[in-house]
C-alpha positions, 0 to 999 in steps of 0.5 A: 526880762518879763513884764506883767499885768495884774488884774483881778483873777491872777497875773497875766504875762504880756510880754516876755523879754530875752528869756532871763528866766531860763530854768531858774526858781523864781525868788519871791517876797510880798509887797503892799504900798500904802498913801498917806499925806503930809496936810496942807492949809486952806483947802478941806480935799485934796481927790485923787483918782488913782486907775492903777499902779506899775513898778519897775525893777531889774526884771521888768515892769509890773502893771497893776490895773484896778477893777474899780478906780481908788477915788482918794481924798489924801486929807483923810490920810494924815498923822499915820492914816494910810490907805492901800494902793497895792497889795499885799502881793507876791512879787520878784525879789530884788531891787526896785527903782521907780512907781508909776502912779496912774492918776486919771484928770480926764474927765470932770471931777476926777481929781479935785480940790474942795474948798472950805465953802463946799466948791470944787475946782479941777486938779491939774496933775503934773505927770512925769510922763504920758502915763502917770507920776513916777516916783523914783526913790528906789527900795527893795523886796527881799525873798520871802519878805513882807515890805509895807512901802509908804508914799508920803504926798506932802501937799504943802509942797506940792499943792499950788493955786493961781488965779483959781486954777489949782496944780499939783507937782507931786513931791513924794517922799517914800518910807518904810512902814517896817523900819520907821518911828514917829515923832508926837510934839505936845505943844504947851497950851500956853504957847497955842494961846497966840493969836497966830497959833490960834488962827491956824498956824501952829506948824511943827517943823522935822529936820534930818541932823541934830542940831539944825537952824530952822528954816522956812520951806524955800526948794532948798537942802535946808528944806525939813523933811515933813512939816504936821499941823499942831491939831487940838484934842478936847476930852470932856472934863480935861484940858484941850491937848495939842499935838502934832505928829509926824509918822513914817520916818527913818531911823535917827537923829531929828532936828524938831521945831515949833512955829506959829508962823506955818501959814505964811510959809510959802514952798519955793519962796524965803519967809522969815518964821518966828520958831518959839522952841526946837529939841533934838529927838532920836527916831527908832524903829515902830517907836513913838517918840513923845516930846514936850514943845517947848522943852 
């Protein structure tokens, strides 16, 4: 089992467990891991300050330790937008069971929430362990592979305030950018005309399974995998188009539904929302699925 360090110039071999290396070729494939951000209302920035980053497979754990701190403001990397934290870079082939991000709160405004009125409050980051945020969803590089891991912050879930003070509980969902499809709903202008859809609470739903009984947010199985904001687009001379579009998702069958009641939906609390459409919409594989909501 071997352990690495990466800093700029090359790996760095820390440490050398049991020797299982022996005289065996090394397999190798090409990684990079990408951040991007399911939104969340009421706050303009959500800052992160990112020092480095470790996987953890069958040979060990590899470090990656940044020359410069990534500082990230996850609201710029929604509906698709990404950033890289890692990469492209040569790794084992094989099977990897956890990220570890580091994410530094030590220090005044290294991670952070903006609000709307321009004032910043500290973030209190909920780490898995003294280090960072591990991320157990496992996936695996194969030899001579180039694997695009995207980690999906949904904030909606993850974001809480109380009494001013701000917390994040990071729930993370991880993708395959290689393998995943995306879902563009085209609201009827008709339907944002609601005074609710219009004040910010047009939220388009996506549940894994045809067929599904929308449901608020609530910790629950029933949860839907992401939830995307309906943003308006206004060309001159042509009428405003509203959409909402959710990227990075598996291969499959996808309950979609529309709500204008997203802004009253509070994670890990029941809330009964008014969903005025849904459709069931197939995902394939770097495919853009355009639907009309309602149908």
């Amino acid at each position: 089992m071997i352990q690495f360090l990466k800093r700029a110039g090359g790996w760095v071999l820390v440490a050398s467990l049991a020797g299982c290396l022996g005289n065996d070729v090394v397999k190798s494939g090409y990684l990079d891991i990408r951040v991007t951000d399911a939104a969340v209302d009421g706050v303009s920035k959500v800052v992160l300050k990112f020092t480095g980053i470790d996987l953890h497979s069958d040979d060990g754990t590899q470090t990656f330790i940044y020359d410069t701190p990534k500082q990230i403001n996850l609201l710029e990397y929604t509906s698709g937008r990404f950033e890289v934290l890692l990469g492209p870079v040569e790794v084992p082939a094989g099977n990897y069971d956890w990220v570890r991000l580091r994410i530094e709160t030590s220090q005044v405004e290294d991670s952070y929430v903006e609000l709307a009125d321009a004032t910043k409050h500290e973030l209190t980051v909920q780490r898995t362990d003294n280090i960072g945020v591990k991320v157990t969803q496992s996936f695996s590089v194969s030899k001579d592979e180039a694997r695009s891991v995207v980690l999906d912050f949904d904030l909606r879930k993850s974001l809480t305030e109380s009494g001013g003070e701000y917390t994040l509980n990071p729930v993370i969902r991880v993708a395959d950018a290689n393998t995943s499809g995306r879902i563009r709903s085209f609201i009827n202008p008709v339907n944002m005309a609601d005074p609710t859809c219009m004040d910010g609470g047009a939220m388009v739903y996506i549940y894994p399974g045809q067929g599904v009984a929308p449901t608020d947010i609530s910790g629950s199985v029933l949860d839907p995998v992401t939830t995307v904001p309906v943003v308006k687009f206004s060309v001159e001379g042509s009428p405003d188009v509203y959409i909402g579009d959710a990227a990075y998702l598996p291969e499959g069958w996808y309950t979609v539904a529309f709500t204008c009641d997203g802004e009253y939906d509070l994670p890990n609390s029941t809330q009964v929302l008014s969903f005025q459409a849904k459709l069931d919409v197939l995902v394939i594989k770097n495919i853009a699925s355009n639907i009309a909501l309602p149908p």
